[in-house]
N, CA, C and O atoms as a GROMACS GRO file, in nm:
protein
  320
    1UNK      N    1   0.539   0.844  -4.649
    1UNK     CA    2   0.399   0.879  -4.657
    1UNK      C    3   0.360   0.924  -4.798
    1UNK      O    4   0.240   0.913  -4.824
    2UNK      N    5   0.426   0.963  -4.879
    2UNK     CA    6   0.461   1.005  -5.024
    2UNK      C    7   0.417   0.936  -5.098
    2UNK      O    8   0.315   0.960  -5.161
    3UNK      N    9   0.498   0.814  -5.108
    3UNK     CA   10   0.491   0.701  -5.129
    3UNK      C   11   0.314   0.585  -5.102
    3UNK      O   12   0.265   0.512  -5.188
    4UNK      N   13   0.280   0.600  -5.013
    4UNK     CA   14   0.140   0.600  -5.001
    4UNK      C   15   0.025   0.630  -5.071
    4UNK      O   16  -0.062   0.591  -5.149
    5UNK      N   17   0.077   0.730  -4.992
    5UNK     CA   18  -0.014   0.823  -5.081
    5UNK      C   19  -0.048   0.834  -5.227
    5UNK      O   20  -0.163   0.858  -5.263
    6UNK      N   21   0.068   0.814  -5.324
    6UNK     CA   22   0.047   0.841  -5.472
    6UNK      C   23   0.008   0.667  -5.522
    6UNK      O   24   0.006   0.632  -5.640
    7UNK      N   25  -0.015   0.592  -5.428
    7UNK     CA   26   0.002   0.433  -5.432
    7UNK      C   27  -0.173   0.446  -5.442
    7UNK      O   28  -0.251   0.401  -5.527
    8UNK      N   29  -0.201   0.541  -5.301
    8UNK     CA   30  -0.373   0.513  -5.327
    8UNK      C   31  -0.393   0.597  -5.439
    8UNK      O   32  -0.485   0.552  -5.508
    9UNK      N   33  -0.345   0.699  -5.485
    9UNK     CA   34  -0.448   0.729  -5.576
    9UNK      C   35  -0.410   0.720  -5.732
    9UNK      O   36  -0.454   0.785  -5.827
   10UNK      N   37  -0.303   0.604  -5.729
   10UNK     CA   38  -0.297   0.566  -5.854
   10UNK      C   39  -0.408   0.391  -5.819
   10UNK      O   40  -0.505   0.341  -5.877
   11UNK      N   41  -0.364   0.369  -5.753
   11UNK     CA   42  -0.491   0.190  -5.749
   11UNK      C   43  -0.615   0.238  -5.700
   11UNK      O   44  -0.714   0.191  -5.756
   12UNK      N   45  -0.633   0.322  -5.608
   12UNK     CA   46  -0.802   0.356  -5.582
   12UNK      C   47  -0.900   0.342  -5.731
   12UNK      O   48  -0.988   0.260  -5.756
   13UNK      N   49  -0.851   0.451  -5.811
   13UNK     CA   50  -0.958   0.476  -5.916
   13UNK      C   51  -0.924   0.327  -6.031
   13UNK      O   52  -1.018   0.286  -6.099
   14UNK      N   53  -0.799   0.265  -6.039
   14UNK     CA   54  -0.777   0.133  -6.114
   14UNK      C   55  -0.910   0.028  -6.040
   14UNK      O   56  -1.010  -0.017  -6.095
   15UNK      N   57  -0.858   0.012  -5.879
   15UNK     CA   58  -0.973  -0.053  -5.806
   15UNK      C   59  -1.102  -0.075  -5.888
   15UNK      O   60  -1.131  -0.177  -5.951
   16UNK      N   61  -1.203   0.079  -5.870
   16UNK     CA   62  -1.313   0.068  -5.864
   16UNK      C   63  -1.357   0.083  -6.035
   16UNK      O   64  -1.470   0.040  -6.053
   17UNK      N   65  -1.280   0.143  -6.178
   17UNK     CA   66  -1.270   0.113  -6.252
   17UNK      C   67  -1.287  -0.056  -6.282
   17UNK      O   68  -1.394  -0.089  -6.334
   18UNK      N   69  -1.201  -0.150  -6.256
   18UNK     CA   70  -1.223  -0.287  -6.252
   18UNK      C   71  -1.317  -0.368  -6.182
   18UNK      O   72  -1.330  -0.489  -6.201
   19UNK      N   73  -1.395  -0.288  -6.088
   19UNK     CA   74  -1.531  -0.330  -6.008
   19UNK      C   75  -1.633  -0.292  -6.093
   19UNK      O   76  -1.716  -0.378  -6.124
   20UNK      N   77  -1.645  -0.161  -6.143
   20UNK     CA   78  -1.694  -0.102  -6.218
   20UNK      C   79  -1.759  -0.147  -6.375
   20UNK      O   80  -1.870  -0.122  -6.422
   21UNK      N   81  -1.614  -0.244  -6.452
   21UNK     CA   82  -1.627  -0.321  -6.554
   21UNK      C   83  -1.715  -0.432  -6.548
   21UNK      O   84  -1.766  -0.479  -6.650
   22UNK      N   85  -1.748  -0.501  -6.376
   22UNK     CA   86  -1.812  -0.597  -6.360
   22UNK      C   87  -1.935  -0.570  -6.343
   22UNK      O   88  -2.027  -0.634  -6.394
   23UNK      N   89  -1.947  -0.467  -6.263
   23UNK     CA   90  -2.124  -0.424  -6.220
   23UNK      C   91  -2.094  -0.292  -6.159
   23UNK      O   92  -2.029  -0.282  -6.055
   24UNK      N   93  -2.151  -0.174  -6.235
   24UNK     CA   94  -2.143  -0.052  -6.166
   24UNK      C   95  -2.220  -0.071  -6.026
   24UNK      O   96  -2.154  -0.037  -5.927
   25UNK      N   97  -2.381  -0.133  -5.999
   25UNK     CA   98  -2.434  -0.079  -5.861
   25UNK      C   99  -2.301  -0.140  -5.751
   25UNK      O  100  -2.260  -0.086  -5.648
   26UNK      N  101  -2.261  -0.254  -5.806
   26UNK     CA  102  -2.159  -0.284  -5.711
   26UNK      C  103  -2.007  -0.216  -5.672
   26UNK      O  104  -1.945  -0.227  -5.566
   27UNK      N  105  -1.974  -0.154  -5.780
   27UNK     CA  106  -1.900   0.001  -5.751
   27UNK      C  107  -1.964   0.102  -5.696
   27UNK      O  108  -1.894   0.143  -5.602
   28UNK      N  109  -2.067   0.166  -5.708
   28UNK     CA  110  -2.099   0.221  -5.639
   28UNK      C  111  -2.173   0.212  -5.469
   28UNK      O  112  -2.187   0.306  -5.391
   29UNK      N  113  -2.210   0.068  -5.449
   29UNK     CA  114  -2.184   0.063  -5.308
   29UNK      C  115  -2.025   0.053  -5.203
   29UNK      O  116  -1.998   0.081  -5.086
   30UNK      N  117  -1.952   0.000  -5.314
   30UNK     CA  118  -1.821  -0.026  -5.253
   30UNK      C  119  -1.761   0.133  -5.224
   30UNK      O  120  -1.718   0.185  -5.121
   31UNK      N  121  -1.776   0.173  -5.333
   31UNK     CA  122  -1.732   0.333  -5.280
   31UNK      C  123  -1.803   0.382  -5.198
   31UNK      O  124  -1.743   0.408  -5.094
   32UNK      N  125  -1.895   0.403  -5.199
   32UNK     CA  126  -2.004   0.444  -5.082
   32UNK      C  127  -1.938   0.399  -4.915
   32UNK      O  128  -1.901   0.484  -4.833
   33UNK      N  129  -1.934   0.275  -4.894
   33UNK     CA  130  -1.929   0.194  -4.793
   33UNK      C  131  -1.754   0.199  -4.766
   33UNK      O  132  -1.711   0.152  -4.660
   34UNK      N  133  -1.660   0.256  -4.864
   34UNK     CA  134  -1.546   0.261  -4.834
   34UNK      C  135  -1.499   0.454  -4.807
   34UNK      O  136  -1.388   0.505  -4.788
   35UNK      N  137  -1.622   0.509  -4.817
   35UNK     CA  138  -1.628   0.670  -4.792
   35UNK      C  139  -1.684   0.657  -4.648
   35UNK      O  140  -1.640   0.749  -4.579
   36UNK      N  141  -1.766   0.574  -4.580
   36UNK     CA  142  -1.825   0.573  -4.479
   36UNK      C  143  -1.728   0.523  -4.374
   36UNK      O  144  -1.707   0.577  -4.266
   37UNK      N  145  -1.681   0.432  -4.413
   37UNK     CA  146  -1.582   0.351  -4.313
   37UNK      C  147  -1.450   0.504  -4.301
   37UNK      O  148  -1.409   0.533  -4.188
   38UNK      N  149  -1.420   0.551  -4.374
   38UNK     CA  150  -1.304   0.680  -4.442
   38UNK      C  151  -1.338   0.777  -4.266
   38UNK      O  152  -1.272   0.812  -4.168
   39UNK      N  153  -1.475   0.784  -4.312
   39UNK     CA  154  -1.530   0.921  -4.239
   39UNK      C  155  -1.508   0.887  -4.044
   39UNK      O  156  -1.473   0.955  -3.948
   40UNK      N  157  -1.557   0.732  -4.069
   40UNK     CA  158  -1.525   0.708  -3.915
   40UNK      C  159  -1.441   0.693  -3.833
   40UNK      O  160  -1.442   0.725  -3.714
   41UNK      N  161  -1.320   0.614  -3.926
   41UNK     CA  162  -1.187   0.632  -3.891
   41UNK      C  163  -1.123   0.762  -3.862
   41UNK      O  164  -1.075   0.783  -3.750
   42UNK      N  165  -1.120   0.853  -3.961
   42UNK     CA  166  -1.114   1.022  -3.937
   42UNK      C  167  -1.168   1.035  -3.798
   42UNK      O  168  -1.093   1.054  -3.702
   43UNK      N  169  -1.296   1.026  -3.787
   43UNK     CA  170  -1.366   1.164  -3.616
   43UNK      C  171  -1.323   1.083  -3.557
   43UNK      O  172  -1.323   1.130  -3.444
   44UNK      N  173  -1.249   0.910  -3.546
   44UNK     CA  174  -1.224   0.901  -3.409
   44UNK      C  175  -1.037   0.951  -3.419
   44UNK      O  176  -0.979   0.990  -3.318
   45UNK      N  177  -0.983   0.943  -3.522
   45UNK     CA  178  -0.840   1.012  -3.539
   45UNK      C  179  -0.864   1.183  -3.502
   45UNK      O  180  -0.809   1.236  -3.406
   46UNK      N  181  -0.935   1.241  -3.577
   46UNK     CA  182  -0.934   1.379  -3.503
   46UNK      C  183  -0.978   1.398  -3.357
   46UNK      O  184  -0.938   1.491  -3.287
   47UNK      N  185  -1.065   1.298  -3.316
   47UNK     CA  186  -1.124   1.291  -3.174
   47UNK      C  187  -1.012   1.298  -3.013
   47UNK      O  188  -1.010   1.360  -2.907
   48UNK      N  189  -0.919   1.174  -3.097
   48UNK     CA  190  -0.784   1.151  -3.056
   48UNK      C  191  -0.714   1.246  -3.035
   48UNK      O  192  -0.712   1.295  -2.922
   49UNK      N  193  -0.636   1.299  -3.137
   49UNK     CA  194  -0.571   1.441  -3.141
   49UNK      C  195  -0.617   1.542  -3.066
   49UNK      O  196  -0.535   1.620  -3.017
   50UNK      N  197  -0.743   1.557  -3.045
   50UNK     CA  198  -0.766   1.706  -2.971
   50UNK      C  199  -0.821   1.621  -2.834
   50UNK      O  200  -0.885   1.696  -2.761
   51UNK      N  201  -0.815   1.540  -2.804
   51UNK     CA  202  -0.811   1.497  -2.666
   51UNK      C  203  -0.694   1.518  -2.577
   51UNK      O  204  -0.697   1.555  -2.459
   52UNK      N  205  -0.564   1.484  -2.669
   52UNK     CA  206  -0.424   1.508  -2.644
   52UNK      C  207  -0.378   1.651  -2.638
   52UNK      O  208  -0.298   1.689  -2.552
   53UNK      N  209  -0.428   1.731  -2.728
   53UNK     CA  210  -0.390   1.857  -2.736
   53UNK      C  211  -0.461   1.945  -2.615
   53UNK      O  212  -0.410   2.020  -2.531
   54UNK      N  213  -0.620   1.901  -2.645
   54UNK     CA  214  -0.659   1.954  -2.560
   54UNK      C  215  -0.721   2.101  -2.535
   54UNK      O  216  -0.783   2.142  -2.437
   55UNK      N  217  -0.673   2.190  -2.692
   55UNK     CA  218  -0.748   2.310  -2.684
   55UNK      C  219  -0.643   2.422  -2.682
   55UNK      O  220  -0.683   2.534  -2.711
   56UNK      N  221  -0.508   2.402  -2.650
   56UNK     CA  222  -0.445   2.451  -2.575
   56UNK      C  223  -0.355   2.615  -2.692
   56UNK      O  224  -0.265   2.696  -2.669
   57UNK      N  225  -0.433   2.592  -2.793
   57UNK     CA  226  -0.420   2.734  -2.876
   57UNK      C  227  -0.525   2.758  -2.925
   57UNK      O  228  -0.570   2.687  -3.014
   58UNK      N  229  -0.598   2.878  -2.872
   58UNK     CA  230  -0.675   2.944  -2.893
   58UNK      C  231  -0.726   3.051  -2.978
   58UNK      O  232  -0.835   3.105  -2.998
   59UNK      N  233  -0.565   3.064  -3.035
   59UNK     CA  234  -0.578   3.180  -3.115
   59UNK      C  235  -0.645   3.192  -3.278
   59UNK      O  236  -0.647   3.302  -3.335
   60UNK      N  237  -0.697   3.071  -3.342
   60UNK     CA  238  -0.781   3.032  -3.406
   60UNK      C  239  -0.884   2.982  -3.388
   60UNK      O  240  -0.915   2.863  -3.387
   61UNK      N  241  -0.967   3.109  -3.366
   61UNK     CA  242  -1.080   3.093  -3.303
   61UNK      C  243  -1.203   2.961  -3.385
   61UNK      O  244  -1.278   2.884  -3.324
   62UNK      N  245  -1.187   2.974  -3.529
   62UNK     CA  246  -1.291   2.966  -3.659
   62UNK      C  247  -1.193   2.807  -3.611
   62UNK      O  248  -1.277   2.732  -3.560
   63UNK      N  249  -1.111   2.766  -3.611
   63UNK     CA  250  -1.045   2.621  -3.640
   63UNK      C  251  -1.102   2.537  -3.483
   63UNK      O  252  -1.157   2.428  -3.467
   64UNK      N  253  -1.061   2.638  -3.392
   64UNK     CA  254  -1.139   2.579  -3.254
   64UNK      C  255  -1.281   2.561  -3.239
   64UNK      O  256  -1.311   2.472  -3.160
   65UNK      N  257  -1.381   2.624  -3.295
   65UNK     CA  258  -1.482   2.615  -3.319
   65UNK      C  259  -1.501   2.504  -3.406
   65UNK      O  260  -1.617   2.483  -3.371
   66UNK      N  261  -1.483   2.426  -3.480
   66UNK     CA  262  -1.522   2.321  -3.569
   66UNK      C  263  -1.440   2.220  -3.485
   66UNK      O  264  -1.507   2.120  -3.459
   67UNK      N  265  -1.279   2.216  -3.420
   67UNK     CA  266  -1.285   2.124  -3.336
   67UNK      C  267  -1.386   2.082  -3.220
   67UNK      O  268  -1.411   1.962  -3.204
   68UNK      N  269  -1.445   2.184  -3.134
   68UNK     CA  270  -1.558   2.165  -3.088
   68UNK      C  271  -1.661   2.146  -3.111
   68UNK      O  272  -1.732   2.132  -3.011
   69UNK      N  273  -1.751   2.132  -3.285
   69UNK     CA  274  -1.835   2.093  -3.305
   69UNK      C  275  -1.834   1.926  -3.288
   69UNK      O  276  -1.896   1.848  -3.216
   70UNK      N  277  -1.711   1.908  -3.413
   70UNK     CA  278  -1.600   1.790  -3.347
   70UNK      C  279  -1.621   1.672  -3.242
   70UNK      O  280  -1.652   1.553  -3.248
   71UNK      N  281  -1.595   1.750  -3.159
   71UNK     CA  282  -1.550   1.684  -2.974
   71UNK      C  283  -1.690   1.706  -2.907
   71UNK      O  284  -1.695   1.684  -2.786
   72UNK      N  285  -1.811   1.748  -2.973
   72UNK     CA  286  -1.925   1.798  -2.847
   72UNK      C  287  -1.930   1.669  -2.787
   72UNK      O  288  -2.023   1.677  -2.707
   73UNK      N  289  -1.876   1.543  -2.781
   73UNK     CA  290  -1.932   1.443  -2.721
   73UNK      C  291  -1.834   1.405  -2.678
   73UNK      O  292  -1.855   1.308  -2.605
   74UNK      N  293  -1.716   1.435  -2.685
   74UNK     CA  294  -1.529   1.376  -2.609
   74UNK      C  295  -1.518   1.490  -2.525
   74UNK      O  296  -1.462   1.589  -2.572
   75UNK      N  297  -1.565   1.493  -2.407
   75UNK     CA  298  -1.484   1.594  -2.368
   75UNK      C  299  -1.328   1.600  -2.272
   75UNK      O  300  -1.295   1.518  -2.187
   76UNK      N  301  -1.250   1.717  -2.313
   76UNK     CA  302  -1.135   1.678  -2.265
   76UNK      C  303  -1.111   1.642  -2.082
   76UNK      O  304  -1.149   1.704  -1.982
   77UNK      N  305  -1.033   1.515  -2.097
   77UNK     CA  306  -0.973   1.467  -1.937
   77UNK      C  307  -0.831   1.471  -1.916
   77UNK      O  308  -0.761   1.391  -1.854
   78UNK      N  309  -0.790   1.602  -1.993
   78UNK     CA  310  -0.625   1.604  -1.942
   78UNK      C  311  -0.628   1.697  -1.855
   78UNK      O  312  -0.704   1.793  -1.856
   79UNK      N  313  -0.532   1.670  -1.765
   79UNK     CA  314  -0.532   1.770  -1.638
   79UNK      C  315  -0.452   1.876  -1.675
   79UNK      O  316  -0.430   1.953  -1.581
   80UNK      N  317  -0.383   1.918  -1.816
   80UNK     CA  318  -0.316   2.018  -1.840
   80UNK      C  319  -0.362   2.149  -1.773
   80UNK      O  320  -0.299   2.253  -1.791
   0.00000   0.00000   0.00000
């Protein structure tokens, strides 16, 4: 995952640098539209996760609270 990781953020900014050289508005929609796609993938990956989990530590109250802002529309169906 290391490995990944330092992969995107050495070619991410090469990427849009070389998009960039051709036509900035067109860098700047590509980033745009590759932050949007970012964001949706995420709430349905966090959506996931606390469907599975389920809630089931409470003792961070401030972290459970933003998972439930989160989830107001998943609500959990585990019979835990």
């Amino acid at each position: 995952m290391r490995r990944i990781d330092l992969i995107c953020k050495l070619i991410g900014p090469l990427f849009i640098t070389l998009i960039d050289s051709i036509s900035t508005e067109v860098a700047i929609i590509i980033n745009f539209s590759m932050n949007i796609a970012s964001v949706i993938v995420e709430y349905f990956a966090i959506a996931r996760v606390c469907s599975v989990n389920c809630f089931h530590n409470h003792r961070h109250s401030a972290d459970v609270s933003i998972i439930r802002f989160i989830m107001k529309f998943q609500p959990c169906n585990s019979p835990r």
